[in-house]
C-alpha positions in Angstrom: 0.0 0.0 0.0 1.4 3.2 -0.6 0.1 7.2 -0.5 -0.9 8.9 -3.9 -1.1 12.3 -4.3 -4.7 11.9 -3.6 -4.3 11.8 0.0 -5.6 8.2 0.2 -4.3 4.6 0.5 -4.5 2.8 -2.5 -2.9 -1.0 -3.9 -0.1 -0.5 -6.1 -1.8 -1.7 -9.1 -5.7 -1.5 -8.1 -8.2 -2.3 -10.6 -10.5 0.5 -12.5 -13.6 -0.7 -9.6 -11.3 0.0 -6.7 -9.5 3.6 -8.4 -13.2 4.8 -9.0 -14.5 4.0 -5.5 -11.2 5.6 -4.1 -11.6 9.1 -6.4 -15.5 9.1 -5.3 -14.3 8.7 -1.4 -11.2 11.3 -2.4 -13.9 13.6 -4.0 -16.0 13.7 -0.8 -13.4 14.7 0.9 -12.4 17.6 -0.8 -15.6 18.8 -1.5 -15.6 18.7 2.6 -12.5 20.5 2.6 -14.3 23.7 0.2 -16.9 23.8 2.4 -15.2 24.2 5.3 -13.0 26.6 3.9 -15.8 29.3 2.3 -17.8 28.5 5.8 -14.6 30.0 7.3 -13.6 33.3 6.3 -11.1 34.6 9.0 -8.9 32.4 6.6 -8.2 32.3 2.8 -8.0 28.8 1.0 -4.3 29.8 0.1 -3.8 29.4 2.9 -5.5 26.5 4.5 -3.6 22.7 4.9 -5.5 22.3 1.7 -3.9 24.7 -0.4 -3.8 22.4 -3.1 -7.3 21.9 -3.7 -8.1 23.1 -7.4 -5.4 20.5 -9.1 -6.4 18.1 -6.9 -10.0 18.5 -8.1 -9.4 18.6 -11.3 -7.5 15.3 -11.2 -10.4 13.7 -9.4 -13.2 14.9 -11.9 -10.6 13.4 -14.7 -11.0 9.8 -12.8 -14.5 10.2 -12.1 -15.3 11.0 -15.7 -13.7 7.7 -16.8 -16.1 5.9 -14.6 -19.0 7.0 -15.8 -18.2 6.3 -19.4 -17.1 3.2 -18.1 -20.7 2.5 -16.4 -22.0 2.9 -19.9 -22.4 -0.8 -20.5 -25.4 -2.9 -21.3 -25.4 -4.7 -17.9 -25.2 -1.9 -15.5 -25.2 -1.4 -11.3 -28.0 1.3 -11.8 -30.7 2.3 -14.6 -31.5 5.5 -12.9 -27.6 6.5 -13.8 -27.0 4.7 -17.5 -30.6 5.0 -19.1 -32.7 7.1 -16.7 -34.7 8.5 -19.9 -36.9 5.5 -20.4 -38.5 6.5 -16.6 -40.6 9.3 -15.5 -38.6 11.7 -13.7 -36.1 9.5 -14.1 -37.1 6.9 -11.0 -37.2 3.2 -11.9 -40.1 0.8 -9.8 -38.7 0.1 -6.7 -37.2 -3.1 -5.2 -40.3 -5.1 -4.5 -40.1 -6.4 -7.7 -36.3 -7.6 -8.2 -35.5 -11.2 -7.9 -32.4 -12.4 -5.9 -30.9 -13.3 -9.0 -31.2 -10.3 -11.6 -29.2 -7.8 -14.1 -30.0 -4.6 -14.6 -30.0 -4.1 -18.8 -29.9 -0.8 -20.7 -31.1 -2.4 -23.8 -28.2 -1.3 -26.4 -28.5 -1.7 -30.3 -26.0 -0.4 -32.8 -24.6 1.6 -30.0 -27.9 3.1 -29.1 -30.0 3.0 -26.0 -33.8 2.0 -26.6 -35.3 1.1 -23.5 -34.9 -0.7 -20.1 -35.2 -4.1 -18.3 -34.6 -5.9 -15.2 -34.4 -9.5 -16.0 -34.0 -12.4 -13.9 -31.5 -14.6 -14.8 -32.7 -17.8 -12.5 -36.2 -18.3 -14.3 -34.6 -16.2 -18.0 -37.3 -14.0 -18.4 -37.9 -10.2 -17.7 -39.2 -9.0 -14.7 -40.0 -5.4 -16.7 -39.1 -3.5 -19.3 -39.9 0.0 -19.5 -39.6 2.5 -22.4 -40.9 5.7 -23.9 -44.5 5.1 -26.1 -43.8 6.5 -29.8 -45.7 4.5 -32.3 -44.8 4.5 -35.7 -44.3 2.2 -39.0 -41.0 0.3 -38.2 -40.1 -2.4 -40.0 -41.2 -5.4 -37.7 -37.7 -8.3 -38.2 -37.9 -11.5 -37.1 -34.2 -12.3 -35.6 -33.5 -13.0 -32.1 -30.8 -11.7 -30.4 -29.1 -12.3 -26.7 -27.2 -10.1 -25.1 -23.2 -11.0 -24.6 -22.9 -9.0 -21.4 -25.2 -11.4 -19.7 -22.1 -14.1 -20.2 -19.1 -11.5 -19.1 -19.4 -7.8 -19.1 -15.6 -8.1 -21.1 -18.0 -9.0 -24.4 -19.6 -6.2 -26.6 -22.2 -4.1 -25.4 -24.7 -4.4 -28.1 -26.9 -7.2 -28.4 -25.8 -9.5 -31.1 -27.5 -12.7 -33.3 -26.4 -16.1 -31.1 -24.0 -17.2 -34.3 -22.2 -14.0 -33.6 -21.5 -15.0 -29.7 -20.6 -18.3 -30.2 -18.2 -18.1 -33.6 -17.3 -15.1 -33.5 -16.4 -14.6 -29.5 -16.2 -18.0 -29.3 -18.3 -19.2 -25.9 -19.5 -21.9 -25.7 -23.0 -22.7 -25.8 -23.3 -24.3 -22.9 -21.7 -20.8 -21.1 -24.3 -19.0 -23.2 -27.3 -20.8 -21.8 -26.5 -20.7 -18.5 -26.3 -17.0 -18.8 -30.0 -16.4 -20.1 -32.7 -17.9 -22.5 -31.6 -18.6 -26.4 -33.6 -19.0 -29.3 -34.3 -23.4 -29.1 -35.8 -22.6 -25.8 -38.9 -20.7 -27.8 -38.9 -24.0 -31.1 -41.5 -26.1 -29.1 -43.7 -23.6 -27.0 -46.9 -25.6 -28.0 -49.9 -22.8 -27.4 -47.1 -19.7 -26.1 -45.8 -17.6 -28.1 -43.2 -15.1 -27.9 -44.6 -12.5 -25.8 -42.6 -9.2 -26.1 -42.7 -6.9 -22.8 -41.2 -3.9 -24.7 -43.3 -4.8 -28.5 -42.4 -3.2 -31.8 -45.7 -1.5 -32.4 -44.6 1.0 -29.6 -41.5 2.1 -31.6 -41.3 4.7 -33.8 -38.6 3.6 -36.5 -37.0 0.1 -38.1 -34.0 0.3 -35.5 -36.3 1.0 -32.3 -38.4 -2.0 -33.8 -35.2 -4.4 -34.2 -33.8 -3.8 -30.2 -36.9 -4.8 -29.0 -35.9 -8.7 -30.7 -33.8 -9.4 -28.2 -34.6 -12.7 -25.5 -34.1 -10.4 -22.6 -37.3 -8.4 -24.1 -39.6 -11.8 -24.2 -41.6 -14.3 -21.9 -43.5 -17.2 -22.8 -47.3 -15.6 -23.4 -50.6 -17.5 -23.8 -50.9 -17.6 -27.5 -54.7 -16.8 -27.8 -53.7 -13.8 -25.1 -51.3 -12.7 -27.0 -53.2 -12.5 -30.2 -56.2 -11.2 -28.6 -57.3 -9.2 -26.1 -53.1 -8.2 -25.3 -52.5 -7.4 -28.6 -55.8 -5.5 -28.8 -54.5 -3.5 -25.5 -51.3 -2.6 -27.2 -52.9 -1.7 -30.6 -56.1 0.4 -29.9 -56.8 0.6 -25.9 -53.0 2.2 -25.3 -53.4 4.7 -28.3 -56.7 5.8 -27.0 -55.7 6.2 -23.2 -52.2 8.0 -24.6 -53.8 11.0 -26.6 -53.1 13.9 -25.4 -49.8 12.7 -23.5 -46.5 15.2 -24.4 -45.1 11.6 -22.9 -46.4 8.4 -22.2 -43.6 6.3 -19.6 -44.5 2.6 -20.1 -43.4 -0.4 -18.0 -44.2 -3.6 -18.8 -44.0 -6.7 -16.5 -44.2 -10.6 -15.5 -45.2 -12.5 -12.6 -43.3 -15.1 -11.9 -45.4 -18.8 -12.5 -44.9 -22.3 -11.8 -44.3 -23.6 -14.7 -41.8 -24.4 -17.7 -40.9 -24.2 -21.1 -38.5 -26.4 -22.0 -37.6 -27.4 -18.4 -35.7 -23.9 -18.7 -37.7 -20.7 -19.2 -40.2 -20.2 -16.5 -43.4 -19.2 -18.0 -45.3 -16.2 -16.1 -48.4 -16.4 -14.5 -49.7 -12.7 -15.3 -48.7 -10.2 -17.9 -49.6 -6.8 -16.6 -48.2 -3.5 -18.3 -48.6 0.4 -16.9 -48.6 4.2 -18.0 -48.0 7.1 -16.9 -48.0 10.4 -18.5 -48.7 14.5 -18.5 -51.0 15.8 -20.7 -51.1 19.2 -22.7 -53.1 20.9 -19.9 -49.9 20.4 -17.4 -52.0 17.2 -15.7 -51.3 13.9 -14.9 -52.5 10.2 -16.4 -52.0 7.1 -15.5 -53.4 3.7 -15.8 -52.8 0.0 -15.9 -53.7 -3.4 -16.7 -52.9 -7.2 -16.1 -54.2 -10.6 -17.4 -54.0 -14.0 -16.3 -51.5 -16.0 -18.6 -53.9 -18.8 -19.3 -56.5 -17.0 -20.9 -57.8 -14.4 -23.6 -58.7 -11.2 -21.1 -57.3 -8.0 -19.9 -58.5 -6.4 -16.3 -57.8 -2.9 -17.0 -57.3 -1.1 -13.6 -55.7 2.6 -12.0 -52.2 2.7 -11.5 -53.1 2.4 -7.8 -55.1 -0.7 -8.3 -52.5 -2.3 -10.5 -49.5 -1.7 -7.4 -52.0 -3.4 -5.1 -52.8 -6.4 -7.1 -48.9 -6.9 -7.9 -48.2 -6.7 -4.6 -49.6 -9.4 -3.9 -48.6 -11.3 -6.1 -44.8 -10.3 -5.7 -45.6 -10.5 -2.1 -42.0 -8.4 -0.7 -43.7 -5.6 -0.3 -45.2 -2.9 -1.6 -45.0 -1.6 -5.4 -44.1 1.1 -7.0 -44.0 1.4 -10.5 -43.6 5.3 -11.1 -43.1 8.0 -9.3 -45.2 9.8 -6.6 -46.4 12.5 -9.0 -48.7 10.1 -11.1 -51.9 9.5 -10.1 -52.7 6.1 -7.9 -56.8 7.0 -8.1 -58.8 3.9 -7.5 -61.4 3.8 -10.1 -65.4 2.8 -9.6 -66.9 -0.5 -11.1 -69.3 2.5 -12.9 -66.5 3.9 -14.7 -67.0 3.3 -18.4 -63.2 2.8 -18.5 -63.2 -0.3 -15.9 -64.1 -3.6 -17.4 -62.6 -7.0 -19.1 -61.5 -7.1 -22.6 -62.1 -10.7 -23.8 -62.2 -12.6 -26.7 -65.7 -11.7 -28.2 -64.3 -7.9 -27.8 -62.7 -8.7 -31.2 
């Protein structure tokens, strides 16, 4: 151990984790040291056993900034810091949602952010995926991608077509499939489909459309569901509650089930999804809505109602899937809003 010129204790050769944490405790420190210096003013900083401040400073911010371009991988420690766009006001749901097993993903494609997800890695699905609402006419493609980063953040950041991973960085699939779900996982689903979180009709543009293709994005849906009264949710019911939105913040999210496809992807026992947005009068809008995973039917509910019912489902505590400034209003059975979409809706 010896003394840098930081003023703290470091290894000899410490790794780029440690010289961040280091610079951020260093940092601290000195900031301490300018406050206490302009709080005093029978003295001048010149002066003071910090004299050196400034360079010192400066030095720091230099470190600091390399960490946070180094944070800017697809597997990250916090959304809120990497991709805090794709959240109203920039707050993510809380921690009653997040397995014991999970990854944070800031869902990268040709070196472009699109949206967010928390995926678990034990049952390789998503927990949520949250994004901006800008539907448009992209190109809808139909190849599946993993992400690398789930295997070792060393690999690229994008996500990338399985060939790529395993000729081209040369894991092995074994290493690949312990990491997440792959594309055999999804050749026998018998009546699931893939059911996107994050789907393509909410994007505005062929590239937007393309990152949402990526396993991380997907969970085993009830076929007729997803063909039915889901895809008639996403298609009409969200473009109706959004008008009049500047911007609609949308997660989308799983419940956890007891069952399997392919003894390896646990298939969920509730879809449910959730909005919030301010309109062009300067209020606030929000709304949700959930279905059971073995049948054609979505409950549409408040944002309020939709926290309660996933709380109990989740059951560690209580939700929270946006920020305190949209509304949690429990709607009436009366209100011509509040009913069942099912299959003869169609």
């Amino acid at each position: 151990m010896v003394e840098r010129d930081l003023g703290v204790l470091v290894d000899d050769k410490p790794n780029m984790n440690q010289q961040c944490s280091l610079a951020a405790r260093s940092t601290n420190h000195v900031l301490g040291c300018i406050k206490h210096n302009v709080a005093s003013q029978s003295k001048k900083v010149s002066k003071s056993p910090s004299g050196g401040i400034l360079p010192r400073m400066l030095v720091l911010l230099q470190v600091l900034a390399s960490c946070l371009w180094l944070g800017h991988g697809e597997v990250v420690t916090y959304l809120e810091s990497t991709c805090p766009q794709f959240f109203f006001n920039g707050i993510p749901p809380n921690t009653a949602l997040t397995p014991q097993n999970s990854a944070l993903i800031c869902q990268r494609y040709e070196n472009k952010y699109y949206y967010a997800t928390l995926y678990d890695r034990s049952l390789r699905i998503p927990v949520y995926s949250a994004y901006i609402y800008r539907p448009g006419s992209g190109k809808r493609c139909q190849r599946w991608m993993v992400e690398p980063q789930l295997i070792d953040l060393k690999y690229p950041k994008n996500m990338e077509m399985q060939s790529y991973v395993l000729h081209d960085l040369k894991v092995k699939k074994s290493v690949l499939k312990d990491s997440q779900a792959v594309p055999e996982d999804y050749e026998h689903p018998g009546d699931f489909h893939r059911g996107h979180l994050s789907p393509c009709s909410h994007t505005s543009d062929t590239s937007s459309c393309n990152a949402t293709f990526t396993l991380t994005n997907i969970a085993p849906q009830f076929g007729k569901l997803n063909q039915g009264a889901w895809k008639k949710y996403e298609l009409t019911t969200m473009k109706n509650m959004a008008q009049n939105c500047k911007t609609t913040y949308v997660v989308v999210g799983t419940v956890p089930g007891t069952n399997y496809l392919a003894n390896r992807v646990n298939k969920p026992s509730h879809f449910w999804s959730s909005a919030c947005c301010e309109l062009k009068d300067n209020t606030m809008k929000a709304w949700g809505v959930i279905a059971e995973n073995n049948k054609n039917a979505v409950e549409e509910l408040s944002l309020g109602e939709l926290e309660k019912r996933l709380t109990e489902l989740y059951g560690k505590g209580s939700v929270s899937l946006f920020n305190n400034a949209c509304p949690r209003q429990l709607r009436s059975s009366s209100h011509p809003w509040y009913k069942k979409l099912e299959s003869h809706d169609f």
